[in-house]
Every structure is written in structure tokens, then in C-alpha cells.
N, C-alpha and C positions, 0 to 999 in steps of 0.2 A: 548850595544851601547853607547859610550861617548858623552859628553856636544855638543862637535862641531859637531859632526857626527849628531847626533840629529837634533840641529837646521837647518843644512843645508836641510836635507830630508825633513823638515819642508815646508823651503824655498821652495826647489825645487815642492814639493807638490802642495803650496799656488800656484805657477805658472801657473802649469800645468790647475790648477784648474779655474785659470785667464780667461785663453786663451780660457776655455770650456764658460767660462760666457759673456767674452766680444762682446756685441753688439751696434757696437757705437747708432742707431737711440733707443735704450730702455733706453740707459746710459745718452741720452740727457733730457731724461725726467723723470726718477725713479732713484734714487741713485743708484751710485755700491754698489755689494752684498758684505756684509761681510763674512769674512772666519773663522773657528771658529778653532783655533789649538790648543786649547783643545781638540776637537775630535779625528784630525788630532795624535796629539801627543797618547789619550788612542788606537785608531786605531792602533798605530804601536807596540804597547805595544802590543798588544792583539796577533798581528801575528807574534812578535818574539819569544813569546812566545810559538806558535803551532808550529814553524821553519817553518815558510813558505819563500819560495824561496824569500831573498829580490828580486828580480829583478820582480817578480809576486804582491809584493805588492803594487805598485800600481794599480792596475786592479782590488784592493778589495776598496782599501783607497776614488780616484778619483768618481767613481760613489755613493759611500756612501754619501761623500760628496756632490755630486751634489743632490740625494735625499732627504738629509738636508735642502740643500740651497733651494731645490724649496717647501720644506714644511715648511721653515722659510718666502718665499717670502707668498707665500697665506693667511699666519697667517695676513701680512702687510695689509692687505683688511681690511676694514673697510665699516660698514654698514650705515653712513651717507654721505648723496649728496647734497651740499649746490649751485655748482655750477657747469657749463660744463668741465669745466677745473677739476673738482675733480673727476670727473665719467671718464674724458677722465684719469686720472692718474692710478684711479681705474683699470681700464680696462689693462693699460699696466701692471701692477703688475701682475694682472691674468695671461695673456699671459706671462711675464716672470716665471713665477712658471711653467706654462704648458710647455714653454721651455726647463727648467730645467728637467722637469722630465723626457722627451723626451730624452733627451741629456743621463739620464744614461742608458737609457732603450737603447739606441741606442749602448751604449757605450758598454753593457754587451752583445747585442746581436752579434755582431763583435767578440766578443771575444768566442761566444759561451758557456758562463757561463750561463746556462739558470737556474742551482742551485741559482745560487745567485739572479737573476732575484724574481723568487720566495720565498727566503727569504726575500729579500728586500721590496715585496708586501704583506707579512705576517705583517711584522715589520711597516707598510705606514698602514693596518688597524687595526691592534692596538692600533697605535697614535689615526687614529683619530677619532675608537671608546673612546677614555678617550677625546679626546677634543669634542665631541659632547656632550660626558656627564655633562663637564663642561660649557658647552654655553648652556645646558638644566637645570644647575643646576640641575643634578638627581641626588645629591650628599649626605646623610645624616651625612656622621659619617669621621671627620677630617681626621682619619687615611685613610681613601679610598679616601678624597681628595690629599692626599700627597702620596699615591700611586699613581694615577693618574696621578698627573702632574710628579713624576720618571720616571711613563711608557714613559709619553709622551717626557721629556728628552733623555733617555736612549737605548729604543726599537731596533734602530739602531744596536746602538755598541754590546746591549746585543745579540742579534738576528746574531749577525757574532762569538761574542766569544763562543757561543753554538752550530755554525757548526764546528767551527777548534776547538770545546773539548777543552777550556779554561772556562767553566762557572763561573770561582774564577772572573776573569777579569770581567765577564758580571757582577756580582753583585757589584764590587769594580765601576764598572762606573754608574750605578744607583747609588748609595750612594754619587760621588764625582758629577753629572753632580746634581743629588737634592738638593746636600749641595750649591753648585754655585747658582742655581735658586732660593733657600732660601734667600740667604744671598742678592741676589739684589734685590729680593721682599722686602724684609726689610728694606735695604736702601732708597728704591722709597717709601717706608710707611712711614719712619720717615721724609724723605727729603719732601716728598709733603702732606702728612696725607692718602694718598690713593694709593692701589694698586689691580690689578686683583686677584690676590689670596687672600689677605686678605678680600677683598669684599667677597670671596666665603665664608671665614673662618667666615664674620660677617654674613653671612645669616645660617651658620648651627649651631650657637653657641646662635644667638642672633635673632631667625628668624620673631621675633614681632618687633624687633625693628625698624624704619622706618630711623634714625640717630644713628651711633653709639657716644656711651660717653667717656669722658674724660678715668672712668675707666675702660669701653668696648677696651678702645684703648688697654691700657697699657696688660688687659688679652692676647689680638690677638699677641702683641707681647710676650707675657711670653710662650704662645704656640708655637709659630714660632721658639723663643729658645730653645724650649727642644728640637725642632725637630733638629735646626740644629746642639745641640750639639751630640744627638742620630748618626746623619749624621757621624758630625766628629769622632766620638769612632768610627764605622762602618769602615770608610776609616782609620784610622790611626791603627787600630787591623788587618786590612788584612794583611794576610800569602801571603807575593808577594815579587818578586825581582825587586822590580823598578830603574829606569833608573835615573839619574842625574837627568834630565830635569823635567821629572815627581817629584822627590824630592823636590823639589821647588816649582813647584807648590801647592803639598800638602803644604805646609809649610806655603807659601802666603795664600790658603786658612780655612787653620786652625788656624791662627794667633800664628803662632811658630814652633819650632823644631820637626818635627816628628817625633813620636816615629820611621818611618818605615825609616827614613833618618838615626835619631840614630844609628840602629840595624846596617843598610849597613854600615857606618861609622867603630863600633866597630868591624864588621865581616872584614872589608877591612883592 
């Protein structure tokens, strides 16, 4: 698929997806949803890869998506209530996630995908056994923190590319969707000194300590980086033919040329 072909499907995608979300009396009082075309984009990768009918892929993409969007909305909950107005805000998020989810379930049962239905409730408790585990802190040993929050990334896409028998894909987006969550983790820790994963990282590195230190700091980042250089060899070693679009991508997030852009380059 080329550059423009690409983006446009994108487009068109982003639309369709619009139009499932828009609700002017929720949109008056909770931001609009964002769309995430990274996903969008490893989604289409995943099914051109299995040759699935383009004209059918939407009917895989759009509800994904929507399942996303209403487990990205619920996360937006927050457990303090200062005043009526934050509880009445509270309350509409909830109700838009439950929307949302509605919406695919609704959307897959029209279509009588009842397989997919079911993979998509596999993949919805998977998340969010890892994110209970992380609001439990049940956490002991980094590496199962950072598989955690992968699952919790990833689950989706992987959980489609293991039905249409691409699993190469499914692991190529764990690694690219953990390398992304990494890298803004890190950002939000050097830009404010604080972030949700690194909090988890200082409680199972440093679980006496009650403030982390100057060179507590600098360790959590030294970890963070091996991780997300691990990440980046992972995605840029993958045996895959990827698309323009995705090329750049990778490229943007590995801060240069990738090897996998190279390879297509010299092979083309």
C-alpha cells in the first residue's frame, strides 16, 4: 500500500470513527475522544498482511478501535471528588466509555462477527487484569512490570493478528506500542520529575524509600533506557515488509534510519 493510499484509509478510518463517537450533549462537557493512528495504521498492517478483503477491513479496524477508545475513556476516571461539578464530569466519562463499548458490541453484532466479539472480550480482560495489578501494586520484579503495561498497550492488536495467523505483527506491536509508552513515560518524568510508571518502578526498586533521590532518580531512568533501547532493537530486527507510512514512523520513534526502512530501500 503507498504513502497516499495510506494516509487516506487513515483518514477515512479516523471519520468513520468520528461519527460512531459524536455525541454533541457529552462533547459539551468531556473533551473529544482522541484517535490514535498508530493503531489505526499497525491494524492495517496486520490485515494486509493476512489478505483480508480490503473492503472487510473495516469491520475489523472500527470496532477495535472503538474498544480502545472506551478503555482509554474509563482510564480518564479519577478517584478524587473535590466538587459537584467534578463528580457530575466523573460520571459523564463513565457513561461515555459504556457508550463506547456498546457501540462495538453493537457494531460486531450487525455484522454477525460473533468470533471477533469474543476475541475482543478476551483481549478487554487481559488488559485489565494487568491494570488491576498495577492499581494493586502486585507487582515485584520490573520485567513483569513492563510486560504489563505491553499487555496492557498491545492486547488488542495482538489478539487480532493471532486470529488472521500473523503473530510476527502481534509481537512487532507489543514492542513498537511499549517503545511509544516508554518514551512518554520518560518524557513526563524528566519534564515534571514524576510519572505513573516510574512511581511503580520506585516502589519495586526502592520499596523503603518514602521519597525518591536525586540518584534514585537518575537509576529509574537508566532502567527505563535499557528498556526502551531493548524495545527499539526488538522493532527494528523485525522480519516484516512494512509500508512507507509505518517507515517513518519507526524512524520518528527510534530517533533515525531504520534498519527495516534501509533493508526496503536497498531491496526496492
Amino acid at each position: 500500500m503507498i504513502l497516499k493510499h495510506i494516509i487516506k484509509k487513515i483518514a477515512l478510518l479516523k471519520e468513520q470513527i468520528e461519527r460512531f463517537l459524536h455525541h454533541s450533549y457529552l462533547f459539551e462537557h468531556i473533551p473529544a475522544r482522541q484517535i490514535d493512528e498508530d493503531r489505526i495504521l499497525l491494524s492495517l498492517s496486520v490485515l494486509e498482511d493476512a489478505s483480508i478483503d480490503p473492503e472487510k477491513v473495516d469491520h475489523y479496524i472500527i470496532p477495535m478501535m472503538l474498544v480502545q477508545i472506551a478503555l482509554d475513556t474509563h482510564d480518564e476516571v479519577t478517584n478524587s471528588v473535590s466538587e459537584q461539578d467534578d463528580l457530575k464530569t466523573r460520571q459523564l466519562v463513565v457513561l461515555a466509555g459504556d457508550l463506547y463499548s456498546g457501540l462495538y458490541y453493537d457494531y460486531l453484532a450487525k455484522l454477525n462477527e460473533i468470533p471477533l466479539i469474543r476475541l475482543f472480550a478476551e483481549a478487554i480482560r487481559d488488559i485489565n487484569e494487568q491494570k488491576v495489578r498495577l492499581y494493586q501494586k502486585d507487582i515485584e520484579r520490573i520485567e513483569t512490570l513492563f510486560d504489563s503495561v505491553g499487555t496492557i498497550e498491545s492486547a488488542l492488536i495482538c489478539k487480532m493478528a493471532a486470529h488472521f495467523s500473523t503473530p510476527v505483527w502481534g509481537k512487532f506491536s507489543y514492542y513498537y506500542l511499549l517503545l511509544r509508552r516508554l518514551i512518554a513515560e520518560k518524557e513526563t518524568f524528566v519534564r515534571s520529575g514524576s510519572s505513573a510508571l516510574f512511581e511503580l518502578m520506585g516502589n519495586i526498586l526502592f520499596p523503603k524509600s518514602k521519597t525518591v533521590t536525586k540518584e534514585q532518580k537518575q537509576y529509574l531512568l537508566h532502567i527505563c533506557n535499557r528498556y526502551i533501547d531493548h524495545c527499539k532493537e526488538a522493532v527494528l530486527n523485525a522480519k516484516l515488509q512494512v509500508n512507507e507510512m509505518l517507515q517513518i514512523r519507526i524512524s520518528e520513534l527510534t530517533g533515525g534510519f531504520s534498519t527495516i526502512a534501509k533493508k526496503t530501500v536497498e531491496e526496492g
